[in-house]
N, C-alpha and C positions, 0 to 999 in steps of 0.2 A: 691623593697625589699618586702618581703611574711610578711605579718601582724605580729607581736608579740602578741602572745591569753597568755600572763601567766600574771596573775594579773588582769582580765578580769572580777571581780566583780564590784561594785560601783563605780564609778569615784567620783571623788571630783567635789565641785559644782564650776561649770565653773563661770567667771566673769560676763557675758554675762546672767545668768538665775535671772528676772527679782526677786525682792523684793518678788510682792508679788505672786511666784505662789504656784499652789497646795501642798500638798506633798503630795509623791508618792500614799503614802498609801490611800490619797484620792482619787485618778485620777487613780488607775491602772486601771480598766475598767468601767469607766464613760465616755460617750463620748459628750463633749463638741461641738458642734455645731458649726460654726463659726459666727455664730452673737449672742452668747452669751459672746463671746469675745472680744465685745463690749463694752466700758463703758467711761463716761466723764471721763478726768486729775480728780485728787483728788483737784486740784488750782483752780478747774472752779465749780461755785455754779452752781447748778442746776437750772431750770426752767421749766415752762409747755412746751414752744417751744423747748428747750435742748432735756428737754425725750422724745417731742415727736418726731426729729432729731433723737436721737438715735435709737429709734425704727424704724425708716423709714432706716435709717442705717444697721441693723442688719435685718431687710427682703433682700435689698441688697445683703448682707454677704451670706443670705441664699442659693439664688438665685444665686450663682459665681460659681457651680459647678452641676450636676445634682444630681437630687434624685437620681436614681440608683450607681452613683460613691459613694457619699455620704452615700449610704447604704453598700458599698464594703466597703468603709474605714474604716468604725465604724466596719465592721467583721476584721478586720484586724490588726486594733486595741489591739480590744478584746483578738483577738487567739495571739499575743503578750506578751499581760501585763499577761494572764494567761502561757506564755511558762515560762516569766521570772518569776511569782509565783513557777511555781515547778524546777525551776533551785536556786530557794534561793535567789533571786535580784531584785531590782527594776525598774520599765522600766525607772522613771524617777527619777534624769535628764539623758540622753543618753548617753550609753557605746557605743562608734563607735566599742568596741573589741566585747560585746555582739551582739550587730548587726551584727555584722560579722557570728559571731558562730551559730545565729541565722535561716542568709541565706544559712549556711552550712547547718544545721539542717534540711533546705523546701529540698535541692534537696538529699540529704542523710538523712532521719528520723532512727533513730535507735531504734524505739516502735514498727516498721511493717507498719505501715501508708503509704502508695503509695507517693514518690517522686511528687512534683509538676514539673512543666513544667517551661522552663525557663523565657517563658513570665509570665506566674504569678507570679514567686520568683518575678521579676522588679515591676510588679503592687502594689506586697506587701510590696515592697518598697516604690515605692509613695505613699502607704496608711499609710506607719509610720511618712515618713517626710511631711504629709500633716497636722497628726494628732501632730505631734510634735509643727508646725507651729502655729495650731489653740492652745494649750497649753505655748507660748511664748519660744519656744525654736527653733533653728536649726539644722537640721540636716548635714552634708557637706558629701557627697554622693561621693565625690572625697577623703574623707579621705580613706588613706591606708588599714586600717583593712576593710572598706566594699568594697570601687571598684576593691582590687585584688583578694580576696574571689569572688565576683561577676563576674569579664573577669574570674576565671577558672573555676567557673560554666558555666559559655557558653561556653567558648572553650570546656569541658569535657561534657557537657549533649543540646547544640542547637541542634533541631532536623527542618525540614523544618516543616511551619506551616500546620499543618490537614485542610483540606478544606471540608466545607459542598457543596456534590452533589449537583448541579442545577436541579429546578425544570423546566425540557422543557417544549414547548406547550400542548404537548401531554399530557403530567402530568397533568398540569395547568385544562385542560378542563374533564382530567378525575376525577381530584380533584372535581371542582365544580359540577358534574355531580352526585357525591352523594352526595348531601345536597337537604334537605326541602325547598318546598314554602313554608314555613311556613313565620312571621316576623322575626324569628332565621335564620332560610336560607337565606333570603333574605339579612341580614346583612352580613351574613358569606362569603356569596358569593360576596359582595359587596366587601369586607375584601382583601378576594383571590386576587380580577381581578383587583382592583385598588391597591392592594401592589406590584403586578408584572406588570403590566403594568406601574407603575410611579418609580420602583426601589426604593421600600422606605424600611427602617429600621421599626422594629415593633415598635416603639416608636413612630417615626414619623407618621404614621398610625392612630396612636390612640389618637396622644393627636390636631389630627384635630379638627377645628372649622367652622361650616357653616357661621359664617362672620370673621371681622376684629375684637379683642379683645372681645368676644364674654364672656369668661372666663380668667380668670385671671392665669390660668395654660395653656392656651391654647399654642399649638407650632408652629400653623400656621392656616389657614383658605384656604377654598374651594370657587372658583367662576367658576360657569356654566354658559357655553355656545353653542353658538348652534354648531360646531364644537368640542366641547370638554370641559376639565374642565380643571382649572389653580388653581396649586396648592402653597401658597404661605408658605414656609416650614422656621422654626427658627433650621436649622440641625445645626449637629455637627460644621461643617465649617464654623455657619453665615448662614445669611440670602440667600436663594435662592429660585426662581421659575422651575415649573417642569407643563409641560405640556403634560397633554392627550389626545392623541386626540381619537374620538371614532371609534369601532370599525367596521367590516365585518357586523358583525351581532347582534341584538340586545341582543342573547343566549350568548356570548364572549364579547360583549361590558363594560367596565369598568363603562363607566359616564353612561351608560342605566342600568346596576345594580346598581350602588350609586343612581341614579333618582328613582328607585324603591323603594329602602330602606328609603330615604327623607319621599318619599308620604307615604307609609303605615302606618310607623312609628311616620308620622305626626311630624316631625323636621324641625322646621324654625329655630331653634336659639339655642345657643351651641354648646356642643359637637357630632360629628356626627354618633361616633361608642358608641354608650351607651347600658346599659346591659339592657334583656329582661324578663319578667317574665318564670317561669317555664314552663309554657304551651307553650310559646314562641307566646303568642298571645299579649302581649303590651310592648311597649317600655318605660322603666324607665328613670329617670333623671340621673345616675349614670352612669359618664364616664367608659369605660372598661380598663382592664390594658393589657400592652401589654402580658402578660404572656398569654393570651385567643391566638392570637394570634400564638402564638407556639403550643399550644394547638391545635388549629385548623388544621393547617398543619399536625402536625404529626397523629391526628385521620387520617383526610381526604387522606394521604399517606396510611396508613392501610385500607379506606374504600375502595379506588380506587386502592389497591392490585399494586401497584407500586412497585418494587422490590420484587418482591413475593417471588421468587426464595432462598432469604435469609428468616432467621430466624426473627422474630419479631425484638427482641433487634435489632441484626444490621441493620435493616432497621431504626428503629427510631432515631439510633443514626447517621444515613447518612443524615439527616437533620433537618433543624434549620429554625429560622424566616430567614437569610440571604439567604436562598436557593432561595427565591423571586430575590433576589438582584442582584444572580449571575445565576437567570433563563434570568435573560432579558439581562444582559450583553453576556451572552453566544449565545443567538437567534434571538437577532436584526441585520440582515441580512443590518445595513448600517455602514457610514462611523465613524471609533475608538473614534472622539472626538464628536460626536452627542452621542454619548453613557456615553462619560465622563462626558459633560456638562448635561447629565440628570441625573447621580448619582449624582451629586455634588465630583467628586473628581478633584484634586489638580493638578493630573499628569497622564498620559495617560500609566505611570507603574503600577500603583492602580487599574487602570481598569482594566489590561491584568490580574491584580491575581482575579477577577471575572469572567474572560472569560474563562468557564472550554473546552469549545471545539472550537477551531480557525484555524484559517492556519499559525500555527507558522513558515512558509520555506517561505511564499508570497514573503519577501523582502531576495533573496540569496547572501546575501555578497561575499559565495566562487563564483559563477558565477560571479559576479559583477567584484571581484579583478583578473579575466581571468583565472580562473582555472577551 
Protein backbone atom coordinates (compact mmCIF):
# COMPACT_ATOMS: atom_id res chain seq x y z
CA UNK A 1 0.00 0.00 0.00
CA UNK A 2 1.54 3.63 -1.17
CA UNK A 3 2.17 5.74 1.97
CA UNK A 4 -0.56 8.11 3.29
CA UNK A 5 1.51 11.80 3.27
CA UNK A 6 -1.98 13.80 4.58
CA UNK A 7 -1.58 14.73 7.96
CA UNK A 8 2.26 14.54 7.80
CA UNK A 9 2.99 17.27 10.28
CA UNK A 10 4.15 16.45 14.00
CA UNK A 11 3.34 13.20 15.23
CA UNK A 12 2.30 12.64 18.74
CA UNK A 13 5.10 11.70 20.96
CA UNK A 14 5.48 7.97 20.62
CA UNK A 15 5.56 5.74 23.92
CA UNK A 16 8.90 4.80 23.33
CA UNK A 17 10.62 8.59 23.36
CA UNK A 18 12.59 8.50 26.50
CA UNK A 19 11.52 11.09 29.66
CA UNK A 20 14.20 12.97 29.38
CA UNK A 21 15.00 14.00 25.85
CA UNK A 22 15.68 17.08 24.19
CA UNK A 23 13.19 19.22 22.59
CA UNK A 24 13.22 19.69 19.31
CA UNK A 25 13.72 23.14 19.52
CA UNK A 26 16.84 22.25 21.17
CA UNK A 27 18.39 19.48 19.19
CA UNK A 28 17.23 20.66 15.59
CA UNK A 29 20.73 21.18 14.52
CA UNK A 30 23.03 20.33 17.38
CA UNK A 31 24.82 17.33 16.99
CA UNK A 32 25.11 15.13 19.67
CA UNK A 33 28.00 12.89 19.50
CA UNK A 34 27.74 9.43 20.66
CA UNK A 35 29.58 9.33 23.73
CA UNK A 36 27.93 12.18 25.02
CA UNK A 37 25.11 9.99 25.16
CA UNK A 38 26.58 8.57 27.65
CA UNK A 39 25.68 9.07 31.36
CA UNK A 40 25.11 6.86 34.81
CA UNK A 41 21.15 5.60 35.80
CA UNK A 42 19.94 8.61 37.84
CA UNK A 43 19.76 5.35 40.85
CA UNK A 44 23.56 5.03 40.66
CA UNK A 45 25.59 7.60 42.90
CA UNK A 46 28.51 8.73 41.22
CA UNK A 47 32.11 8.14 41.96
CA UNK A 48 35.76 9.06 40.89
CA UNK A 49 35.97 5.22 39.26
CA UNK A 50 32.08 5.69 37.78
CA UNK A 51 33.22 9.06 35.87
CA UNK A 52 36.10 7.87 35.30
CA UNK A 53 34.30 4.47 33.52
CA UNK A 54 32.14 6.61 31.95
CA UNK A 55 34.66 8.59 30.15
CA UNK A 56 36.48 5.61 29.18
CA UNK A 57 33.04 4.58 27.91
CA UNK A 58 32.21 7.41 25.86
CA UNK A 59 35.98 7.58 23.87
CA UNK A 60 34.55 3.88 23.03
CA UNK A 61 31.20 5.37 21.87
CA UNK A 62 33.45 7.66 19.83
CA UNK A 63 35.44 5.45 18.32
CA UNK A 64 32.30 2.84 16.99
CA UNK A 65 32.08 4.66 13.74
CA UNK A 66 34.86 6.65 11.66
CA UNK A 67 35.65 10.23 11.78
CA UNK A 68 34.69 10.72 8.09
CA UNK A 69 31.12 8.77 8.38
CA UNK A 70 30.68 10.61 11.64
CA UNK A 71 31.37 13.95 9.81
CA UNK A 72 28.69 12.71 6.91
CA UNK A 73 26.12 12.28 9.54
CA UNK A 74 26.31 15.36 11.35
CA UNK A 75 25.90 17.09 7.54
CA UNK A 76 23.03 15.03 7.23
CA UNK A 77 21.71 15.75 10.06
CA UNK A 78 22.00 19.46 9.77
CA UNK A 79 20.54 19.53 6.01
CA UNK A 80 17.41 17.70 7.81
CA UNK A 81 16.43 19.49 10.75
CA UNK A 82 17.10 22.83 8.60
CA UNK A 83 14.56 21.10 5.42
CA UNK A 84 12.04 20.52 8.41
CA UNK A 85 12.67 24.32 9.70
CA UNK A 86 11.47 25.77 6.40
CA UNK A 87 8.80 23.12 5.89
CA UNK A 88 7.13 24.38 9.44
CA UNK A 89 8.07 21.07 11.60
CA UNK A 90 9.94 19.55 13.83
CA UNK A 91 12.50 16.80 12.95
CA UNK A 92 11.87 15.60 16.48
CA UNK A 93 10.35 13.22 17.52
CA UNK A 94 10.21 11.49 13.87
CA UNK A 95 7.50 11.61 11.26
CA UNK A 96 8.06 8.31 9.27
CA UNK A 97 5.46 10.46 6.81
CA UNK A 98 8.04 13.58 6.88
CA UNK A 99 10.69 11.17 6.10
CA UNK A 100 9.20 10.08 3.59
CA UNK A 101 8.39 13.30 1.76
CA UNK A 102 11.79 14.19 2.60
CA UNK A 103 13.39 11.42 0.50
CA UNK A 104 10.92 12.39 -2.05
CA UNK A 105 12.37 15.79 -1.94
CA UNK A 106 16.62 14.40 -2.25
CA UNK A 107 15.62 12.64 -5.55
CA UNK A 108 12.99 15.23 -6.97
CA UNK A 109 14.00 18.90 -5.40
CA UNK A 110 11.59 21.37 -6.47
CA UNK A 111 14.19 24.79 -5.57
CA UNK A 112 16.38 23.64 -8.88
CA UNK A 113 18.94 21.91 -6.77
CA UNK A 114 20.34 18.85 -8.76
CA UNK A 115 18.65 15.45 -7.69
CA UNK A 116 20.98 13.37 -5.62
CA UNK A 117 21.79 9.93 -6.61
CA UNK A 118 20.15 7.03 -5.32
CA UNK A 119 23.11 5.85 -3.26
CA UNK A 120 23.29 8.94 -1.32
CA UNK A 121 19.29 9.37 -0.73
CA UNK A 122 20.13 5.65 1.34
CA UNK A 123 23.32 7.07 3.06
CA UNK A 124 21.17 9.95 4.16
CA UNK A 125 19.26 7.78 5.46
CA UNK A 126 21.51 5.96 7.64
CA UNK A 127 22.71 9.30 8.61
CA UNK A 128 19.11 10.26 10.12
CA UNK A 129 18.52 7.04 11.78
CA UNK A 130 21.99 7.00 13.16
CA UNK A 131 21.52 10.45 14.37
CA UNK A 132 18.00 9.52 15.75
CA UNK A 133 19.78 6.56 17.52
CA UNK A 134 22.40 8.79 19.23
CA UNK A 135 19.28 11.20 20.36
CA UNK A 136 17.25 8.15 22.03
CA UNK A 137 14.76 7.53 19.40
CA UNK A 138 14.28 4.80 16.48
CA UNK A 139 13.90 5.04 13.55
CA UNK A 140 11.95 1.64 11.54
CA UNK A 141 13.16 2.09 8.08
CA UNK A 142 10.63 -0.79 7.01
CA UNK A 143 7.85 1.55 7.97
CA UNK A 144 5.47 2.11 5.14
CA UNK A 145 5.79 5.77 4.42
CA UNK A 146 9.88 5.53 4.08
CA UNK A 147 10.56 1.93 2.45
CA UNK A 148 7.81 2.41 -0.39
CA UNK A 149 8.87 5.99 -1.13
CA UNK A 150 12.48 4.58 -1.06
CA UNK A 151 11.86 0.89 -3.63
CA UNK A 152 10.24 3.64 -6.15
CA UNK A 153 13.00 5.88 -5.95
CA UNK A 154 15.29 3.07 -7.09
CA UNK A 155 13.05 1.51 -9.27
CA UNK A 156 12.43 5.27 -11.00
CA UNK A 157 15.97 6.93 -10.67
CA UNK A 158 18.95 3.43 -9.97
CA UNK A 159 21.46 4.15 -12.41
CA UNK A 160 24.64 1.60 -12.72
CA UNK A 161 27.35 3.02 -10.25
CA UNK A 162 30.00 5.80 -12.14
CA UNK A 163 33.31 4.15 -11.92
CA UNK A 164 36.57 6.12 -11.48
CA UNK A 165 39.24 5.30 -14.40
CA UNK A 166 42.25 3.28 -13.28
CA UNK A 167 45.37 4.64 -12.98
CA UNK A 168 47.64 1.89 -15.33
CA UNK A 169 51.34 1.44 -15.09
CA UNK A 170 52.03 3.71 -17.51
CA UNK A 171 50.13 6.48 -15.62
CA UNK A 172 51.55 5.38 -12.28
CA UNK A 173 55.23 6.11 -13.61
CA UNK A 174 54.21 9.07 -15.58
CA UNK A 175 52.62 10.46 -12.45
CA UNK A 176 55.62 10.04 -10.33
CA UNK A 177 57.99 11.26 -13.03
CA UNK A 178 56.79 14.75 -12.40
CA UNK A 179 57.34 15.33 -8.93
CA UNK A 180 60.52 16.82 -6.83
CA UNK A 181 63.46 15.43 -5.12
CA UNK A 182 62.78 17.54 -2.90
CA UNK A 183 61.48 16.03 0.90
CA UNK A 184 57.99 16.93 -0.59
CA UNK A 185 58.73 14.68 -3.50
CA UNK A 186 60.10 12.32 -2.02
CA UNK A 187 56.97 11.80 0.17
CA UNK A 188 54.73 12.12 -2.58
CA UNK A 189 56.16 9.82 -4.36
CA UNK A 190 56.41 7.51 -1.67
CA UNK A 191 52.45 8.27 -1.38
CA UNK A 192 51.79 7.27 -5.25
CA UNK A 193 53.98 3.92 -5.42
CA UNK A 194 53.02 2.50 -2.15
CA UNK A 195 49.14 3.26 -2.45
CA UNK A 196 49.15 1.46 -5.68
CA UNK A 197 51.31 -1.09 -5.24
CA UNK A 198 49.48 -2.18 -1.79
CA UNK A 199 45.79 -1.16 -3.15
CA UNK A 200 45.05 1.01 -0.34
CA UNK A 201 42.26 3.53 0.35
CA UNK A 202 43.52 7.09 0.94
CA UNK A 203 42.80 6.68 4.57
CA UNK A 204 44.50 3.79 4.99
CA UNK A 205 47.57 5.42 3.63
CA UNK A 206 47.70 7.98 5.72
CA UNK A 207 46.70 7.13 8.88
CA UNK A 208 50.06 4.60 8.90
CA UNK A 209 52.32 4.08 11.65
CA UNK A 210 56.22 3.16 11.58
CA UNK A 211 55.56 0.80 14.46
CA UNK A 212 52.89 -1.04 16.49
CA UNK A 213 50.46 1.56 18.47
CA UNK A 214 52.86 4.32 17.71
CA UNK A 215 49.73 6.80 18.00
CA UNK A 216 46.74 6.53 19.42
CA UNK A 217 44.79 7.39 15.88
CA UNK A 218 47.02 5.19 14.20
CA UNK A 219 45.23 2.44 11.61
CA UNK A 220 48.00 0.32 11.11
CA UNK A 221 51.85 0.17 11.07
CA UNK A 222 54.53 -0.52 8.56
CA UNK A 223 57.40 -3.44 8.91
CA UNK A 224 60.48 -3.55 6.63
CA UNK A 225 62.11 -5.95 5.17
CA UNK A 226 64.60 -7.09 3.04
CA UNK A 227 62.13 -8.46 0.48
CA UNK A 228 59.54 -6.02 1.06
CA UNK A 229 57.38 -4.24 3.43
CA UNK A 230 54.36 -5.73 5.55
CA UNK A 231 51.69 -3.74 6.05
CA UNK A 232 49.53 -4.28 8.97
CA UNK A 233 46.08 -2.38 8.13
CA UNK A 234 42.83 -1.79 10.80
CA UNK A 235 40.53 -1.46 7.18
CA UNK A 236 37.15 -1.31 6.64
CA UNK A 237 36.60 -5.11 6.96
CA UNK A 238 38.97 -5.60 10.26
CA UNK A 239 42.11 -6.37 10.74
CA UNK A 240 44.29 -7.41 7.58
CA UNK A 241 47.85 -7.73 6.28
CA UNK A 242 48.96 -6.63 2.87
CA UNK A 243 52.19 -7.29 1.48
CA UNK A 244 54.78 -5.56 -0.81
CA UNK A 245 57.03 -6.88 -2.32
CA UNK A 246 59.90 -4.71 -3.94
CA UNK A 247 60.26 -3.82 -7.00
CA UNK A 248 62.33 -3.99 -10.95
CA UNK A 249 63.92 -1.08 -10.05
CA UNK A 250 64.85 1.18 -7.36
CA UNK A 251 63.01 4.37 -9.76
CA UNK A 252 59.29 2.07 -9.44
CA UNK A 253 60.17 0.54 -6.24
CA UNK A 254 57.47 1.12 -3.52
CA UNK A 255 59.55 0.13 -0.13
CA UNK A 256 62.80 1.86 -1.87
CA UNK A 257 60.74 5.16 -2.00
CA UNK A 258 59.05 4.74 1.50
CA UNK A 259 63.02 3.81 2.54
CA UNK A 260 63.94 7.13 1.15
CA UNK A 261 61.34 9.21 2.56
CA UNK A 262 62.04 7.39 6.34
CA UNK A 263 65.80 8.51 6.08
CA UNK A 264 65.57 12.08 5.00
CA UNK A 265 62.65 12.91 6.71
CA UNK A 266 64.42 11.34 9.58
CA UNK A 267 61.19 9.21 10.96
CA UNK A 268 61.50 6.48 13.44
CA UNK A 269 58.36 6.80 15.26
CA UNK A 270 54.81 7.71 14.38
CA UNK A 271 53.14 8.58 11.77
CA UNK A 272 54.79 7.90 8.45
CA UNK A 273 53.21 10.38 5.78
CA UNK A 274 53.37 13.71 7.78
CA UNK A 275 53.19 17.24 6.44
CA UNK A 276 56.40 19.19 5.37
CA UNK A 277 57.32 22.63 5.61
CA UNK A 278 56.67 25.19 2.75
CA UNK A 279 60.14 25.02 1.36
CA UNK A 280 59.40 21.30 1.52
CA UNK A 281 62.82 20.96 3.07
CA UNK A 282 61.74 19.48 6.85
CA UNK A 283 59.42 17.27 7.89
CA UNK A 284 56.72 18.27 10.62
CA UNK A 285 55.16 16.24 13.33
CA UNK A 286 51.68 16.69 11.92
CA UNK A 287 50.08 13.65 10.40
CA UNK A 288 48.58 14.52 6.82
CA UNK A 289 44.90 13.99 6.00
CA UNK A 290 43.86 12.00 3.36
CA UNK A 291 42.42 14.85 1.44
CA UNK A 292 46.50 15.69 0.20
CA UNK A 293 46.21 12.59 -1.23
CA UNK A 294 43.42 13.23 -3.68
CA UNK A 295 45.13 16.14 -4.07
CA UNK A 296 48.07 14.64 -5.32
CA UNK A 297 46.71 12.45 -7.83
CA UNK A 298 44.64 14.59 -9.47
CA UNK A 299 47.60 17.50 -9.76
CA UNK A 300 50.06 14.85 -10.87
CA UNK A 301 47.19 13.49 -13.54
CA UNK A 302 47.24 17.15 -14.98
CA UNK A 303 51.21 17.33 -14.49
CA UNK A 304 51.69 14.01 -16.38
CA UNK A 305 48.95 15.37 -19.20
CA UNK A 306 47.20 11.92 -18.84
CA UNK A 307 43.96 12.27 -20.73
CA UNK A 308 45.08 15.28 -22.49
CA UNK A 309 42.84 14.96 -25.04
CA UNK A 310 39.85 16.08 -22.70
CA UNK A 311 39.16 19.18 -21.21
CA UNK A 312 40.56 19.76 -17.70
CA UNK A 313 37.26 19.29 -15.65
CA UNK A 314 36.68 16.08 -17.25
CA UNK A 315 39.81 14.70 -16.86
CA UNK A 316 39.94 15.51 -13.06
CA UNK A 317 36.73 14.36 -12.49
CA UNK A 318 37.89 10.66 -14.22
CA UNK A 319 39.55 10.32 -11.02
CA UNK A 320 39.80 9.77 -7.54
CA UNK A 321 41.95 8.42 -4.54
CA UNK A 322 40.26 4.77 -5.74
CA UNK A 323 41.85 4.92 -9.06
CA UNK A 324 44.99 3.59 -7.10
CA UNK A 325 42.65 0.69 -5.97
CA UNK A 326 41.27 -0.21 -9.25
CA UNK A 327 44.84 0.66 -11.01
CA UNK A 328 46.33 -2.55 -9.43
CA UNK A 329 43.24 -4.57 -9.62
CA UNK A 330 43.06 -3.87 -13.32
CA UNK A 331 47.04 -4.68 -14.01
CA UNK A 332 48.13 -7.40 -11.85
CA UNK A 333 48.69 -9.82 -14.46
CA UNK A 334 48.04 -12.93 -11.74
CA UNK A 335 45.56 -15.22 -10.34
CA UNK A 336 41.62 -13.21 -9.38
CA UNK A 337 41.96 -14.24 -5.51
CA UNK A 338 45.70 -13.00 -4.94
CA UNK A 339 44.23 -9.73 -6.03
CA UNK A 340 41.23 -10.18 -3.73
CA UNK A 341 43.09 -11.18 -0.64
CA UNK A 342 45.39 -8.11 -1.30
CA UNK A 343 42.52 -5.55 -1.44
CA UNK A 344 40.87 -7.03 1.52
CA UNK A 345 37.65 -7.74 -0.15
CA UNK A 346 35.00 -10.29 0.86
CA UNK A 347 34.18 -11.79 -2.46
CA UNK A 348 35.79 -12.25 -5.67
CA UNK A 349 32.50 -9.92 -7.21
CA UNK A 350 33.97 -6.86 -5.43
CA UNK A 351 37.00 -7.38 -7.13
CA UNK A 352 35.76 -7.89 -10.70
CA UNK A 353 33.91 -4.15 -10.08
CA UNK A 354 37.74 -2.83 -9.78
CA UNK A 355 38.91 -4.69 -12.57
CA UNK A 356 38.36 -1.99 -15.31
CA UNK A 357 39.95 -3.92 -18.13
CA UNK A 358 39.80 -8.20 -18.03
CA UNK A 359 38.91 -11.02 -20.20
CA UNK A 360 35.36 -11.07 -19.39
CA UNK A 361 34.69 -14.39 -22.23
CA UNK A 362 37.95 -16.46 -20.51
CA UNK A 363 35.42 -18.78 -18.83
CA UNK A 364 32.42 -19.37 -22.14
CA UNK A 365 29.52 -20.97 -20.69
CA UNK A 366 27.85 -20.81 -24.30
CA UNK A 367 30.81 -23.16 -25.47
CA UNK A 368 30.86 -24.99 -22.44
CA UNK A 369 26.74 -25.92 -22.52
CA UNK A 370 27.84 -27.32 -26.49
CA UNK A 371 26.81 -24.57 -28.44
Amino acid sequence: MAPSLKNSGRTTKPSSEPANAPSPNQEDERYPSSGKALSLPTFVAGSGTLDRLVETARDYAKASTAENTTKAYAADWKHFARWCRLKGTDPLPPSPEMIGIYLANLAAPTNGVPALSVSTIERRLSGLAWNLTQRGFTLDRKNRHIATVLAGIKRKHARPPVQKEAILPEDILAMVGTLPFDLRGLRDRAILLLGYAGGLRRSEIVSLDIGKDDTPKSGGWIDIFEDGALLTLNAKTGWREVEIGRGSSDQTCPVHALEQWLHFAKIDFGPVFVRTTRDGKKALKARLSDKHVARLIKQTILDARIRSELPEKERLALFSGHSLRAGLASSADVDERYVQKHLGHASAEMTRRYQRRRDRFRVNLTKAAGL
